[in-house]
C-alpha angles and dihedrals in degrees: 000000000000109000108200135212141221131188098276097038080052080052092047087050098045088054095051092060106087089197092063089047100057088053094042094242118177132177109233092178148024146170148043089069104313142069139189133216123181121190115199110238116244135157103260086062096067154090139246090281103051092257119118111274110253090224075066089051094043084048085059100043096041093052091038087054090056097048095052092049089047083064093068097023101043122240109312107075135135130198107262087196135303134200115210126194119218114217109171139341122279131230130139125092103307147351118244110202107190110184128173148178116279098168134343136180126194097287099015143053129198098216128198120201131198117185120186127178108237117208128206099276089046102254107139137196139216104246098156150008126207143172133179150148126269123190130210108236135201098242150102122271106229112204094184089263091305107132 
């Protein structure tokens, strides 16, 4: 059975993985093949030079991947595999990872990721590009008891 999502069960989703909420990760759109998540910047998320950690970048592009694809698969998709291209290094108030369906089929999606760096007056740049696979799978979405 497809389970569908909607903007607040992505929400729902999103809130039962302890790894996006340690980053503070939050979906601010979904559906009609794409999906956005944005991650405020704070200090605990960089590198050795101040700038955000790319393991923090590949996070968003990875989980951004996925919930595009979930627009198309339903909600019980995994990442198949992703590359992701690093352009420059990211600071400013939060990261915006906007993914979206470039091609599906009934059981897999071809995703595309942009992620800018936004700073506090909402300009945003281009810090790094992504695209990978994401599966349907037979198995039960677990939304950490949340309905």
């Amino acid at each position: 059975m497809t389970v569908t999502l909607d903007l607040d069960s992505a929400r729902q989703v999103l809130a039962a993985q302890p790894f996006s909420q340690l980053v503070g990760a939050e979906i601010t759109a979904f559906g009609d093949g794409s999906a956005t998540l944005e991650i405020p910047i704070r200090p605990e998320l960089g590198q050795q030079f101040g700038y955000v950690h790319g393991g923090v970048l590949s996070y968003a592009a990875d989980n951004a991947l996925t919930y595009a694809a979930g627009t198309v698969l339903g909600a019980n998709v995994l990442t198949g595999g992703f590359t992701i291209t690093y352009l420059r290094p990211a600071s400013g108030a939060r990261l915006r990872a906007i993914a979206s369906v470039t091609g599906a089929t009934r059981r897999q999606a071809v995703c595309h990721c942009e992620i800018y760096a936004v700073d506090a007056h909402g300009d945003q740049v281009l810090c790094a590009v992504a695209q990978g696979t994401t599966r349907s799978v037979d198995r039960e979405l677990d939304t950490g008891g949340r309905s």
